[in-house]
MOPAC internal coordinates of N, CA, C and O (Angstrom, degrees):
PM7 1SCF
backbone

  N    0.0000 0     0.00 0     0.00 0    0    0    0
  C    1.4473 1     0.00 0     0.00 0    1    0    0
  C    1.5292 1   107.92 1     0.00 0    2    1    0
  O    1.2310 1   117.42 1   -32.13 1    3    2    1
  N    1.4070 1   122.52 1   147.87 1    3    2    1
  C    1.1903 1   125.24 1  -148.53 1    5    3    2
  C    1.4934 1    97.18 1   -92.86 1    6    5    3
  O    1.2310 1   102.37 1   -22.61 1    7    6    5
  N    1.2816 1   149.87 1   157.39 1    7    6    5
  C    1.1878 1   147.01 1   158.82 1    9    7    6
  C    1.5680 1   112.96 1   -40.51 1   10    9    7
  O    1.2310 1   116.12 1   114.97 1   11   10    9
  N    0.9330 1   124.98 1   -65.03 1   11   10    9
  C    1.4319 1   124.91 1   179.26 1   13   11   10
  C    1.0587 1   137.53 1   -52.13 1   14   13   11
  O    1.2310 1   118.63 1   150.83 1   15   14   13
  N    1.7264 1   120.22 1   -29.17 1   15   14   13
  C    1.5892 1   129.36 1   150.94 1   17   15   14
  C    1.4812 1    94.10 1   -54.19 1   18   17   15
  O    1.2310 1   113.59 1   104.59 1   19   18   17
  N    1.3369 1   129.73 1   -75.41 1   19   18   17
  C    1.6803 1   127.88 1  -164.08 1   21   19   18
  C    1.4111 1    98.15 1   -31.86 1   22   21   19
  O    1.2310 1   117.11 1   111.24 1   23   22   21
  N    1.6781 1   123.10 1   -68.76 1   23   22   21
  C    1.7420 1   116.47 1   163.55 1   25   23   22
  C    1.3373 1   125.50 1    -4.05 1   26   25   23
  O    1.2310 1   133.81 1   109.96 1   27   26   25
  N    1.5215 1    90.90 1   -70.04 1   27   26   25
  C    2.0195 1   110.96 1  -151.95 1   29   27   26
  C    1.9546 1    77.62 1   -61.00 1   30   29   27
  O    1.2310 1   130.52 1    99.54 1   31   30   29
  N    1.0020 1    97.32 1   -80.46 1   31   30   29
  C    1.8872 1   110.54 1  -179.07 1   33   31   30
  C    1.3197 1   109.03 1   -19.25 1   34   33   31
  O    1.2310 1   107.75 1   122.68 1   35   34   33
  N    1.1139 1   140.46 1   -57.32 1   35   34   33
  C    1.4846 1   152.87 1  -155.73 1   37   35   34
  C    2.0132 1    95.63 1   -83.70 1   38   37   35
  O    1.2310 1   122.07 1   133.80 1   39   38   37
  N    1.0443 1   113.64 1   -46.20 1   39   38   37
  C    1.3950 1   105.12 1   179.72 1   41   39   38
  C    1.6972 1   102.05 1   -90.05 1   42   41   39
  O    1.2310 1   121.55 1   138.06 1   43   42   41
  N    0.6271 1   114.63 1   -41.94 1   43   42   41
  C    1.9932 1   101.74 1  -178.89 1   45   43   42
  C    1.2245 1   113.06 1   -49.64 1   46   45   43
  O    1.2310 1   122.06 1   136.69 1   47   46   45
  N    1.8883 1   113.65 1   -43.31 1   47   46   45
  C    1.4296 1   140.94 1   176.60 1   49   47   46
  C    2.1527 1   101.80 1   -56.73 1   50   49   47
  O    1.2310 1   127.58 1   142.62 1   51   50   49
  N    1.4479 1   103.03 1   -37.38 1   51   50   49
  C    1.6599 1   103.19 1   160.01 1   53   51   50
  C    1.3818 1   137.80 1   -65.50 1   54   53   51
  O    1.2310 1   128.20 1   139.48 1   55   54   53
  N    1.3561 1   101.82 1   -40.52 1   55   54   53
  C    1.3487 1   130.49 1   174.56 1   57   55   54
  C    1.1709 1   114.50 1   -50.10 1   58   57   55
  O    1.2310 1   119.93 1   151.37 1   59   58   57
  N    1.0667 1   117.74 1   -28.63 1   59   58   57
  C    1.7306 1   123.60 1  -138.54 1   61   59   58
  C    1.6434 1   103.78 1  -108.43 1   62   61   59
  O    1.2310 1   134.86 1   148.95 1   63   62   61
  N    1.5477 1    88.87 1   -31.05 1   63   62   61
  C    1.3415 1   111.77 1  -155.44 1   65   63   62
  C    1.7491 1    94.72 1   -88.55 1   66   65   63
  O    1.2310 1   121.05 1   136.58 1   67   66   65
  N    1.4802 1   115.59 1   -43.42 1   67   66   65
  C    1.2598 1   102.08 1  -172.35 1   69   67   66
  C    1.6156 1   112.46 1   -83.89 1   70   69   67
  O    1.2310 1   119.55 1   172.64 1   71   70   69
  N    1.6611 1   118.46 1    -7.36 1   71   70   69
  C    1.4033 1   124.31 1   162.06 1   73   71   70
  C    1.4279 1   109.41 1   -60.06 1   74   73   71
  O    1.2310 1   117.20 1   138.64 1   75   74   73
  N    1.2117 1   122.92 1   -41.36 1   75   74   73
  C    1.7503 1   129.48 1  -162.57 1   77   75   74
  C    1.7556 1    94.47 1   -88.63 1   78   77   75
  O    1.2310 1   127.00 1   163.44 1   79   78   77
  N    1.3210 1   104.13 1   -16.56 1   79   78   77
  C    1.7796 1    91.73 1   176.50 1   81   79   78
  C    2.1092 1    94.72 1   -98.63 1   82   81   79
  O    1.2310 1   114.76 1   155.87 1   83   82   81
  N    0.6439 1   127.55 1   -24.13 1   83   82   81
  C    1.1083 1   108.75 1  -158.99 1   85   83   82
  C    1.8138 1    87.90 1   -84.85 1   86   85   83
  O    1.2310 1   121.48 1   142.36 1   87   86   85
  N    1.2898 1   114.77 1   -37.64 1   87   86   85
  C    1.7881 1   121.27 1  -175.84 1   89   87   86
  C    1.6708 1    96.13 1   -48.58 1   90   89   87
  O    1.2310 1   120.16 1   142.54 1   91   90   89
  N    1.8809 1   117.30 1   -37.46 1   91   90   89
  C    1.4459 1    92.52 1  -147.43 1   93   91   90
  C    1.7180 1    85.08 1   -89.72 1   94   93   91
  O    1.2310 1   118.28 1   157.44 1   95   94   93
  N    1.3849 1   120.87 1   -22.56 1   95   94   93
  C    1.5148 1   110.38 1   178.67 1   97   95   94
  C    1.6091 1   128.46 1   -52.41 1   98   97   95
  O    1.2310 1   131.32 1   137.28 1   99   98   97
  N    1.5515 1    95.75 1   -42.72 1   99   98   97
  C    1.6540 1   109.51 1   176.06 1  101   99   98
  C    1.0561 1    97.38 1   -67.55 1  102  101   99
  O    1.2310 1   102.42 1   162.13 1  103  102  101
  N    1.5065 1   149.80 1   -17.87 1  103  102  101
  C    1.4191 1   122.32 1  -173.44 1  105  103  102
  C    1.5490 1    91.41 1  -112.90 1  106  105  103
  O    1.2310 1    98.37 1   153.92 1  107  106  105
  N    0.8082 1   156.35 1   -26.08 1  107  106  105
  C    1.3760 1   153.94 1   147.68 1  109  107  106
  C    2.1101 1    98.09 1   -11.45 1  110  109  107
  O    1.2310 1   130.85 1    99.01 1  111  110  109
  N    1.5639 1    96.67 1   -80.99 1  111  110  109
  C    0.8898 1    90.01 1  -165.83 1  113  111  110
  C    1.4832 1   128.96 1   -67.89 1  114  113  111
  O    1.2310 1   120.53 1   162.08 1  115  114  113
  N    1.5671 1   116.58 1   -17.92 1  115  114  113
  C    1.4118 1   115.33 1   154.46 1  117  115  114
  C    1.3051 1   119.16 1   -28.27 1  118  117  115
  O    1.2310 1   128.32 1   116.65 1  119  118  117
  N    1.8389 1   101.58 1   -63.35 1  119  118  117
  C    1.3827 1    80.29 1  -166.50 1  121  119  118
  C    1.0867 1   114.34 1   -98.25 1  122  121  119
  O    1.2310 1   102.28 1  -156.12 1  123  122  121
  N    1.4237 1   150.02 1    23.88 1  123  122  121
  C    1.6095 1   135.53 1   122.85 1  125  123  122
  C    1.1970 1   107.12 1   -31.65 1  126  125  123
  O    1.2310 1   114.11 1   114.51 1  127  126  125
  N    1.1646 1   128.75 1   -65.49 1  127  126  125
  C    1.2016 1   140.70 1  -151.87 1  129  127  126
  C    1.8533 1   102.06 1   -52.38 1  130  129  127
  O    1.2310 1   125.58 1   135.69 1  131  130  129
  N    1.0874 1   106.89 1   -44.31 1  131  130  129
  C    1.6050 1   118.73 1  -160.01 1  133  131  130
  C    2.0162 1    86.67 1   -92.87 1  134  133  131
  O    1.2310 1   117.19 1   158.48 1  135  134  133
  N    1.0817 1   122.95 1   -21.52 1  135  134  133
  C    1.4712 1   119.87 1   169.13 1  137  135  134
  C    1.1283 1    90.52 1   -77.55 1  138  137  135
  O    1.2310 1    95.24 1    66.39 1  139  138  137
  N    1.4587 1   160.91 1  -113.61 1  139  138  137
  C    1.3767 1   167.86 1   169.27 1  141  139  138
  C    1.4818 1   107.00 1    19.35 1  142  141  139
  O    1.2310 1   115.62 1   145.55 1  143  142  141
  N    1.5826 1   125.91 1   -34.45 1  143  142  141
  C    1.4120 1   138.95 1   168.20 1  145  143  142
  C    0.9273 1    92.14 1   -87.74 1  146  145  143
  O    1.2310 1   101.64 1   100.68 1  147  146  145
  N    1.3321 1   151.10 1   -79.32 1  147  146  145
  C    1.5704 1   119.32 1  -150.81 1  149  147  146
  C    1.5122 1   127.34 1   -59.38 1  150  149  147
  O    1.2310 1   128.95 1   146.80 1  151  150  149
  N    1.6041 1   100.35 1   -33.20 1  151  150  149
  C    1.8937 1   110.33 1   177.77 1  153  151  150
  C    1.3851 1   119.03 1   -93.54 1  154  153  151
  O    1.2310 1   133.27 1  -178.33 1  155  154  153
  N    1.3343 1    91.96 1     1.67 1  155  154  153
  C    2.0017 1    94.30 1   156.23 1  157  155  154
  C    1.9291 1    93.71 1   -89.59 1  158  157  155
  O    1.2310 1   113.82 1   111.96 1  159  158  157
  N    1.1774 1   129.29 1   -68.04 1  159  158  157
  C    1.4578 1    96.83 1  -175.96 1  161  159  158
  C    1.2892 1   135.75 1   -69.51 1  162  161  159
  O    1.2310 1   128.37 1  -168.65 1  163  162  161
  N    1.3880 1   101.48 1    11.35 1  163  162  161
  C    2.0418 1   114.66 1   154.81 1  165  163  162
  C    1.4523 1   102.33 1   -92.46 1  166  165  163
  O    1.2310 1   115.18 1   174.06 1  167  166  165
  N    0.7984 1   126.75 1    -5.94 1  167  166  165
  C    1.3382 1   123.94 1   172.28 1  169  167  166
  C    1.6835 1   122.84 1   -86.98 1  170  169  167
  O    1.2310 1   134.10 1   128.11 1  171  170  169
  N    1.1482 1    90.35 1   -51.89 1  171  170  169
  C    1.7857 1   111.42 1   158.76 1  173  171  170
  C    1.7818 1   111.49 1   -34.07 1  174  173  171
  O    1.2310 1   128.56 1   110.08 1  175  174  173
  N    1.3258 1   101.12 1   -69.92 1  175  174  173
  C    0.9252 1   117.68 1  -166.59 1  177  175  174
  C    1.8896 1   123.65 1   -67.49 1  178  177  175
  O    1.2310 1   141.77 1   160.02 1  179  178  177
  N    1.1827 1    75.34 1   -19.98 1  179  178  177
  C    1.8806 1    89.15 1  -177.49 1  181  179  178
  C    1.1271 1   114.19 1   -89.57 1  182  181  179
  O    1.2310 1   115.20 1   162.31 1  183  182  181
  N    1.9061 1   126.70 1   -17.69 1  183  182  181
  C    1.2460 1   146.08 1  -169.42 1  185  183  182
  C    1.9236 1   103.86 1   -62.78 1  186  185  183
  O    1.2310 1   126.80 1   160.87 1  187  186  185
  N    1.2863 1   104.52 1   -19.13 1  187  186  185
  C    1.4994 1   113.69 1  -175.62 1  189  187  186
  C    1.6742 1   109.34 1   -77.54 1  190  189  187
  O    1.2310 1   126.03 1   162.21 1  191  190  189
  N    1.3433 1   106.02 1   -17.79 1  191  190  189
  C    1.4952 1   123.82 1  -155.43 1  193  191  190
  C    1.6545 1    96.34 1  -110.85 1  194  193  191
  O    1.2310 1   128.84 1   116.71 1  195  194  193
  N    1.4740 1   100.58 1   -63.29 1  195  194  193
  C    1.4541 1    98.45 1   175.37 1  197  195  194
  C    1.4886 1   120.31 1  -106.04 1  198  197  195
  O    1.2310 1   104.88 1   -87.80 1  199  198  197
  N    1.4552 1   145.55 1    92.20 1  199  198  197
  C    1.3920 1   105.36 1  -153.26 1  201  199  198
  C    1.6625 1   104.66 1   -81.76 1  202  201  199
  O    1.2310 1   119.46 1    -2.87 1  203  202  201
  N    1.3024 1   118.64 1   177.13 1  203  202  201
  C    1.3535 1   114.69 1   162.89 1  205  203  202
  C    1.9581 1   104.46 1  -132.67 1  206  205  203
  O    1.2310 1   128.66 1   158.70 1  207  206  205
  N    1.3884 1   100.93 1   -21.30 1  207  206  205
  C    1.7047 1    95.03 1   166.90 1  209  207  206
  C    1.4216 1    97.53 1  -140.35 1  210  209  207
  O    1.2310 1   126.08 1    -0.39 1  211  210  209
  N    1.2175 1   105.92 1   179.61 1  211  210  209
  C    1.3144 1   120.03 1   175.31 1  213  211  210
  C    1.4458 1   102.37 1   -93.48 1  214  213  211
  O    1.2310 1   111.11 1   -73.59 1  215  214  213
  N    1.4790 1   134.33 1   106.41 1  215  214  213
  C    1.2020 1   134.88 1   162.84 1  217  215  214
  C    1.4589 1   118.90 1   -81.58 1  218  217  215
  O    1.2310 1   106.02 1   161.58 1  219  218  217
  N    1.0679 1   143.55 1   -18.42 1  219  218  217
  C    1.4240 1   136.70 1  -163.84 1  221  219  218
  C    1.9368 1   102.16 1   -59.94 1  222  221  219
  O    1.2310 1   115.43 1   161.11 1  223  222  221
  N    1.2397 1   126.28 1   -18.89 1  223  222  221
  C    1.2266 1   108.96 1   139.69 1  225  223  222
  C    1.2979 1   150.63 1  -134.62 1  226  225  223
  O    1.2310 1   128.00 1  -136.79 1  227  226  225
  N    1.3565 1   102.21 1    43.21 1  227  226  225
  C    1.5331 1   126.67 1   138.21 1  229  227  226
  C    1.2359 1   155.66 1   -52.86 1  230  229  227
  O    1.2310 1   121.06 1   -65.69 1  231  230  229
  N    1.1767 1   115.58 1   114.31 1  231  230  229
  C    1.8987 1    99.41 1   178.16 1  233  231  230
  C    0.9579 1   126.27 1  -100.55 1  234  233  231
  O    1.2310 1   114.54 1   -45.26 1  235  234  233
  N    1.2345 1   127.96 1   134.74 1  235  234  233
  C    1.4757 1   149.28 1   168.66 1  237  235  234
  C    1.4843 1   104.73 1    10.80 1  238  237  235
  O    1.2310 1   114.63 1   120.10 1  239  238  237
  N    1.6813 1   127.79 1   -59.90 1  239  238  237
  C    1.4708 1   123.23 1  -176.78 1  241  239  238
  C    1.6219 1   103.18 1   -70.57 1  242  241  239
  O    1.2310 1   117.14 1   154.96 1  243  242  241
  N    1.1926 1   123.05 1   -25.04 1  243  242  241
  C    1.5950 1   129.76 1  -172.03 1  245  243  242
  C    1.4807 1   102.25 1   -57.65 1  246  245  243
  O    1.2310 1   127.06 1   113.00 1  247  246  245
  N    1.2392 1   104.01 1   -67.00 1  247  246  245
  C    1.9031 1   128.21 1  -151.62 1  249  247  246
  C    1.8878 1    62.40 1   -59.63 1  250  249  247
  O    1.2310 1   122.66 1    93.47 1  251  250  249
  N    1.6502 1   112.51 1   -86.53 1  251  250  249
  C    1.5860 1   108.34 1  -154.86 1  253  251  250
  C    1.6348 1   114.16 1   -44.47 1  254  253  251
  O    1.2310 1   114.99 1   159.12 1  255  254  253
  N    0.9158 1   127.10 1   -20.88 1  255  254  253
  C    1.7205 1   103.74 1   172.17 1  257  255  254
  C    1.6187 1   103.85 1   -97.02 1  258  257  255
  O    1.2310 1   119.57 1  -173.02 1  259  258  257
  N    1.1113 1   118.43 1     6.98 1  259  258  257
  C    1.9345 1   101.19 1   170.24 1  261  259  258
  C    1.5309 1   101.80 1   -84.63 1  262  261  259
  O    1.2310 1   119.93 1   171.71 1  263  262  261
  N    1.5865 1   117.73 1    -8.29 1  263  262  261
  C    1.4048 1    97.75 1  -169.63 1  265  263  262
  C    1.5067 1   114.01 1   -92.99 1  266  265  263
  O    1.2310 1   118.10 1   -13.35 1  267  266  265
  N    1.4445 1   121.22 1   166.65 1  267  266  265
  C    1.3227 1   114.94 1  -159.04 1  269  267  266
  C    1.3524 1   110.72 1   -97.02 1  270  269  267
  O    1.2310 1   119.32 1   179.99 1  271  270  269
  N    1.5773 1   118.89 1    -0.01 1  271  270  269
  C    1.8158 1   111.12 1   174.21 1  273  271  270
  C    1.3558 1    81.12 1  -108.36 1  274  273  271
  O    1.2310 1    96.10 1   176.20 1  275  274  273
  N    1.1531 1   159.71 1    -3.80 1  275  274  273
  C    1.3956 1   126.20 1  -174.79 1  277  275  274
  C    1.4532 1   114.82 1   -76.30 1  278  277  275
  O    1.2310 1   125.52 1   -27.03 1  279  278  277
  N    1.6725 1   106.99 1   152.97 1  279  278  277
  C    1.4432 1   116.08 1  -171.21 1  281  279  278
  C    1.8134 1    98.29 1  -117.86 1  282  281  279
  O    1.2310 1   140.44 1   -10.64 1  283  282  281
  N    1.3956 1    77.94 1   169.36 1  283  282  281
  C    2.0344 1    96.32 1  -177.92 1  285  283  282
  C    1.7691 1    91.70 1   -63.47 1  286  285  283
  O    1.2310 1   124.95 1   124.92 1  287  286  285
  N    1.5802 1   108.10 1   -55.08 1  287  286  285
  C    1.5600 1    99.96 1  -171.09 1  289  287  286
  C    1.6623 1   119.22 1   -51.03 1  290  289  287
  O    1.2310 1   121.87 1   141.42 1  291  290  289
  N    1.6163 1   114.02 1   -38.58 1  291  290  289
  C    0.9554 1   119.29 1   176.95 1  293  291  290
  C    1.3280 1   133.66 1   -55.83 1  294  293  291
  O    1.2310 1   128.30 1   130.34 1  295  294  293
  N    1.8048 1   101.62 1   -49.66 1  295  294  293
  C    1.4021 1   108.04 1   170.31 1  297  295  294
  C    1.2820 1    93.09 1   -61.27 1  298  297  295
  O    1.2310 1   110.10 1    77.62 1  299  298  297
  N    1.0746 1   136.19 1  -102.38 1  299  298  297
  C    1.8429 1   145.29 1  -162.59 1  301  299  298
  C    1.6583 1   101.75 1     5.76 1  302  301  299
  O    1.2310 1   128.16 1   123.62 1  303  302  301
  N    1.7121 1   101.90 1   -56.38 1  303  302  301
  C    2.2616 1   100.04 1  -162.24 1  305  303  302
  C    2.0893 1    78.29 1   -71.89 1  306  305  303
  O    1.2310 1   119.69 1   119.56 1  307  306  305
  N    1.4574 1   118.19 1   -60.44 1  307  306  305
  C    1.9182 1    87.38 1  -168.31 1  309  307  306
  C    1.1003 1   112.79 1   -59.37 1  310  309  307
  O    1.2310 1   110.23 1  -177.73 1  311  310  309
  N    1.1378 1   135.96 1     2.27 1  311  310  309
  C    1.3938 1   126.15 1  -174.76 1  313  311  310
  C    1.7709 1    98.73 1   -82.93 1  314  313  311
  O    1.2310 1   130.19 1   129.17 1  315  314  313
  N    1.6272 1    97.95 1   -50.83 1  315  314  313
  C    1.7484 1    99.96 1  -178.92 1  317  315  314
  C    1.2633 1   110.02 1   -65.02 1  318  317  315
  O    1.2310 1   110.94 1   155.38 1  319  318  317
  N    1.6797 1   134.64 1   -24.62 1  319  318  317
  C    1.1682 1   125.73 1   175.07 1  321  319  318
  C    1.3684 1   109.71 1   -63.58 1  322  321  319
  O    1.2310 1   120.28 1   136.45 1  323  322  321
  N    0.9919 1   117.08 1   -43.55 1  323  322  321
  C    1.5494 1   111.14 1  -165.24 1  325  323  322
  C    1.5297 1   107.92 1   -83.41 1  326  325  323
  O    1.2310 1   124.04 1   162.96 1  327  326  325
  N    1.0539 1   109.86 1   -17.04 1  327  326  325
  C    1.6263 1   105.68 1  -175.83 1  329  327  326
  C    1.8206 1   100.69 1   -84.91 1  330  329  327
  O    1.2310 1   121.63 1   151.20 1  331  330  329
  N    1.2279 1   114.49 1   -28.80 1  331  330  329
  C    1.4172 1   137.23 1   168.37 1  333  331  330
  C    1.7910 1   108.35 1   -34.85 1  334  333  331
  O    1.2310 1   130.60 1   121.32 1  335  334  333
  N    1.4834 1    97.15 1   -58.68 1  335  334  333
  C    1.6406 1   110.60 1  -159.78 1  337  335  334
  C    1.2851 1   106.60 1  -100.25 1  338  337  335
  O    1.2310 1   115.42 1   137.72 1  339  338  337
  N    1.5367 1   126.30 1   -42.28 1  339  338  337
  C    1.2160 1   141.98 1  -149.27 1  341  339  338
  C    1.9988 1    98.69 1  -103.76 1  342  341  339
  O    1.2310 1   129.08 1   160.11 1  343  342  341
  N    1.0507 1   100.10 1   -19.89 1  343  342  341
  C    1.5733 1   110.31 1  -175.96 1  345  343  342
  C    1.4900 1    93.79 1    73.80 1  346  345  343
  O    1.2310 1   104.16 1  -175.59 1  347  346  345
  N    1.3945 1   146.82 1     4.41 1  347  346  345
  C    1.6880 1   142.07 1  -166.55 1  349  347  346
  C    1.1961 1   125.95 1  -135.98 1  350  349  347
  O    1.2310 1   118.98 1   -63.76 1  351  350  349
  N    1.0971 1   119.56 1   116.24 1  351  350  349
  C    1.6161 1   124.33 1  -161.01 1  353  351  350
  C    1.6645 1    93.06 1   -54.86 1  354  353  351
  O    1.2310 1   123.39 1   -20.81 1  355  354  353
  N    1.1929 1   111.10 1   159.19 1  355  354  353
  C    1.4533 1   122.93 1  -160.06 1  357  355  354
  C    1.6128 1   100.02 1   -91.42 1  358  357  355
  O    1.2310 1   120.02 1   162.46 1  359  358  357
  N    1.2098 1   117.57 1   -17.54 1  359  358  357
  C    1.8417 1   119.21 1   143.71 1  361  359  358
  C    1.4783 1   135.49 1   -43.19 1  362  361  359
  O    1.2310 1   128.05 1   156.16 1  363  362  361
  N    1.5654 1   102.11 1   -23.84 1  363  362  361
  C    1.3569 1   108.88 1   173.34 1  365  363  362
  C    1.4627 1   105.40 1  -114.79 1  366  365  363
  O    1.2310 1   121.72 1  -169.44 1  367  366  365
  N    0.9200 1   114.31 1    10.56 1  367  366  365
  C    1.8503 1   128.05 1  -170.95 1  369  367  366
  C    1.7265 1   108.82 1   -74.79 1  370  369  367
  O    1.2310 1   111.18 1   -61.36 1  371  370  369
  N    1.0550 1   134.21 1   118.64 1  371  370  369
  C    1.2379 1   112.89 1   177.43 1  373  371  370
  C    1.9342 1   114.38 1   -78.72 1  374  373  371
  O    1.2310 1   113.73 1   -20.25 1  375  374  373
  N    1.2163 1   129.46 1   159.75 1  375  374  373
  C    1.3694 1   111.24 1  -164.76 1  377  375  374
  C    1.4054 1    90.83 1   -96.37 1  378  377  375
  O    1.2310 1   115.11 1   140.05 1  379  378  377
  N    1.7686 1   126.88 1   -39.95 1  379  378  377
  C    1.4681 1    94.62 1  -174.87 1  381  379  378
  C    1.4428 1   110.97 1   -78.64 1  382  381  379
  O    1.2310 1   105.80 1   172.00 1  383  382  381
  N    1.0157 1   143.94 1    -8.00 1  383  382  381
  C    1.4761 1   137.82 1   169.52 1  385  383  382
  C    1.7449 1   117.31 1   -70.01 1  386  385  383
  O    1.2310 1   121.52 1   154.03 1  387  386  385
  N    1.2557 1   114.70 1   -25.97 1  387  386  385
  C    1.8961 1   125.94 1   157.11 1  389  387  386
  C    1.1414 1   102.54 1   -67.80 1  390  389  387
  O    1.2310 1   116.62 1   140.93 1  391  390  389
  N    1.6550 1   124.02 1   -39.07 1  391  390  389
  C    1.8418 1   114.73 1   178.43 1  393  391  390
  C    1.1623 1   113.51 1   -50.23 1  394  393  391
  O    1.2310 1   127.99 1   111.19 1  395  394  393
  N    2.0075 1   102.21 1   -68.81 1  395  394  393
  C    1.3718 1    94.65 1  -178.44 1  397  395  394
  C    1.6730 1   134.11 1   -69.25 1  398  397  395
  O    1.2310 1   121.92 1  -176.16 1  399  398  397
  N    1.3321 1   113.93 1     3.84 1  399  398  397
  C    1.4732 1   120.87 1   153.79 1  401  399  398
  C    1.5031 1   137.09 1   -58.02 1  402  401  399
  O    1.2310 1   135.33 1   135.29 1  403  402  401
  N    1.7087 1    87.94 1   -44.71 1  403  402  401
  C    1.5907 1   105.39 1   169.90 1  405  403  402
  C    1.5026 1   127.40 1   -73.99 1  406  405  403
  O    1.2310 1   132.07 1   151.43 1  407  406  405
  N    1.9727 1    94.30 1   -28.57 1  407  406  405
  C    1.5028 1    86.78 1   175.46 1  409  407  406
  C    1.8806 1   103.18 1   -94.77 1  410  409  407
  O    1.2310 1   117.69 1  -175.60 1  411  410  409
  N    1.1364 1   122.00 1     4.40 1  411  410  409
  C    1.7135 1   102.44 1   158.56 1  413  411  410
  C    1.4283 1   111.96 1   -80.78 1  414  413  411
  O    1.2310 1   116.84 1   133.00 1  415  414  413
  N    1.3858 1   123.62 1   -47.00 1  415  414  413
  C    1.5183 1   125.28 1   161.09 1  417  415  414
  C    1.3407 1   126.93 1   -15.33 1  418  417  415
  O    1.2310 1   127.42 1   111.88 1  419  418  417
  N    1.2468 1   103.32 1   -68.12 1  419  418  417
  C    1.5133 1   133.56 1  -168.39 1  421  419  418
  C    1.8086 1   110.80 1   -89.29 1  422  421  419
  O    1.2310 1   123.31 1  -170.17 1  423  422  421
  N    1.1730 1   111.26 1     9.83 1  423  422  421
  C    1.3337 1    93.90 1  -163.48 1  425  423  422
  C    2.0361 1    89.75 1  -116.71 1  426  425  423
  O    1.2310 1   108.88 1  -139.57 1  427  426  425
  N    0.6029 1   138.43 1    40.43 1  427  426  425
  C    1.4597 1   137.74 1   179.10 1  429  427  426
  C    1.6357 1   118.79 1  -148.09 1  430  429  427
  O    1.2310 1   127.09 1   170.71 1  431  430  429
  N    1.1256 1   103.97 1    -9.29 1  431  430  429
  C    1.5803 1   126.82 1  -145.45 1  433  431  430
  C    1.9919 1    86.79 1   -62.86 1  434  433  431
  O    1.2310 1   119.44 1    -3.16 1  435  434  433
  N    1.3122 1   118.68 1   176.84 1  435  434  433
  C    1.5720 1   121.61 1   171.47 1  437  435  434
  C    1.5040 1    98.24 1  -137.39 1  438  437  435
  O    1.2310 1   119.28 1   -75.81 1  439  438  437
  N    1.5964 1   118.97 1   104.19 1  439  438  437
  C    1.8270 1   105.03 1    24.87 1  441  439  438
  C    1.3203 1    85.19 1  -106.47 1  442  441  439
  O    1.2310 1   120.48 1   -27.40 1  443  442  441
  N    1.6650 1   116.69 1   152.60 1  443  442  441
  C    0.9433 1   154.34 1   143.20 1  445  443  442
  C    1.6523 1   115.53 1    10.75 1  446  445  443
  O    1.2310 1   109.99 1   -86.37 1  447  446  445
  N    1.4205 1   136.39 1    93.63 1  447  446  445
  C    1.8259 1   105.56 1   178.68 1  449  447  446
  C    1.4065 1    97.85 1  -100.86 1  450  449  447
  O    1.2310 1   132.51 1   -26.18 1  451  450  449
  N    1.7163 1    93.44 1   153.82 1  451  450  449
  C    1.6302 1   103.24 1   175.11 1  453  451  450
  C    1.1956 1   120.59 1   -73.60 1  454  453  451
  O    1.2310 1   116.82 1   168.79 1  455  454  453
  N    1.7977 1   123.65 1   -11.21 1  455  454  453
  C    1.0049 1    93.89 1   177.61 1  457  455  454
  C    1.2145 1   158.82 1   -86.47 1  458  457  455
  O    1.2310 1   141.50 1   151.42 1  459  458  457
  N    1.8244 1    75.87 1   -28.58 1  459  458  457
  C    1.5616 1   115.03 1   156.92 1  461  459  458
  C    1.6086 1   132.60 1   -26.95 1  462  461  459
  O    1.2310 1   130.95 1   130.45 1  463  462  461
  N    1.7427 1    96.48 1   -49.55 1  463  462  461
  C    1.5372 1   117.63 1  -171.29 1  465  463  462
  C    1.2601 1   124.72 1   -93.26 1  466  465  463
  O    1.2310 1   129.24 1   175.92 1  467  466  465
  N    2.0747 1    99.81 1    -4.08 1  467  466  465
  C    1.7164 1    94.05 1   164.56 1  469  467  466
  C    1.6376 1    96.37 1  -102.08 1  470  469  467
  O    1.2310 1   109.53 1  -151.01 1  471  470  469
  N    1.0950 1   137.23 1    28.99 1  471  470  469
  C    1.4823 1   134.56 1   174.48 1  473  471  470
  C    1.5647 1   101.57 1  -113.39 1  474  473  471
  O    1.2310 1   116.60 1   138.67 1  475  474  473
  N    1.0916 1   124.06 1   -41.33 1  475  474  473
  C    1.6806 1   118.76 1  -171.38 1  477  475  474
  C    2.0145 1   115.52 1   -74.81 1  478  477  475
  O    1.2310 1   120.10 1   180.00 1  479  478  477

């Protein structure tokens, strides 16, 4: 085999490799990202139980950037969720009025969560 196929081979064989690393990073961080969304609205929701600030005048982007795992990507997708459903960027969102949304949401679900059902 000629030197230069071994070449062509040896760099495509690179190519390939840093596409399949960069594929598994971007999805890596999706789904942090979508973990970071779900336990910010367990977090929300538990604030009734445990508080750690006083939200009653907070909004939704407030409460989520005081916390210490939240990310820019994260806020950004709740930000689009809520602007999604609510028609209102989650800046104008009040946070205990998203609580009690989450805990009617969340409070019927199968199986059943507790946390939901001591908040509603």
């Amino acid at each position: 085999m000629p030197s230069g196929d071994n070449d062509l081979a040896q760099s495509r064989y690179t190519a390939v490799a840093r596409v399949l690393v960069r594929v598994f990073v971007l999805n890596l961080s999706v789904a942090l990202a979508k973990i970071v969304f779900g336990y910010a609205s367990v977090d929300l929701l538990a604030e009734r139980l445990q508080p750690t600030v006083a939200i009653d005048e907070l909004s939704v982007s407030a409460f989520l950037r005081s916390r210490p795992y939240m990310t820019d990507r994260a806020a950004a997708a709740y930000d689009g969720f809520i602007t999604m459903v609510w028609s209102l960027p989650s800046y104008l969102t009040s946070a205990p009025d998203y609580q009690a949304f989450l805990g009617h949401c969340l409070a019927e679900p199968t199986p059943a969560f507790w946390l939901a059902r001591v908040l509603v």
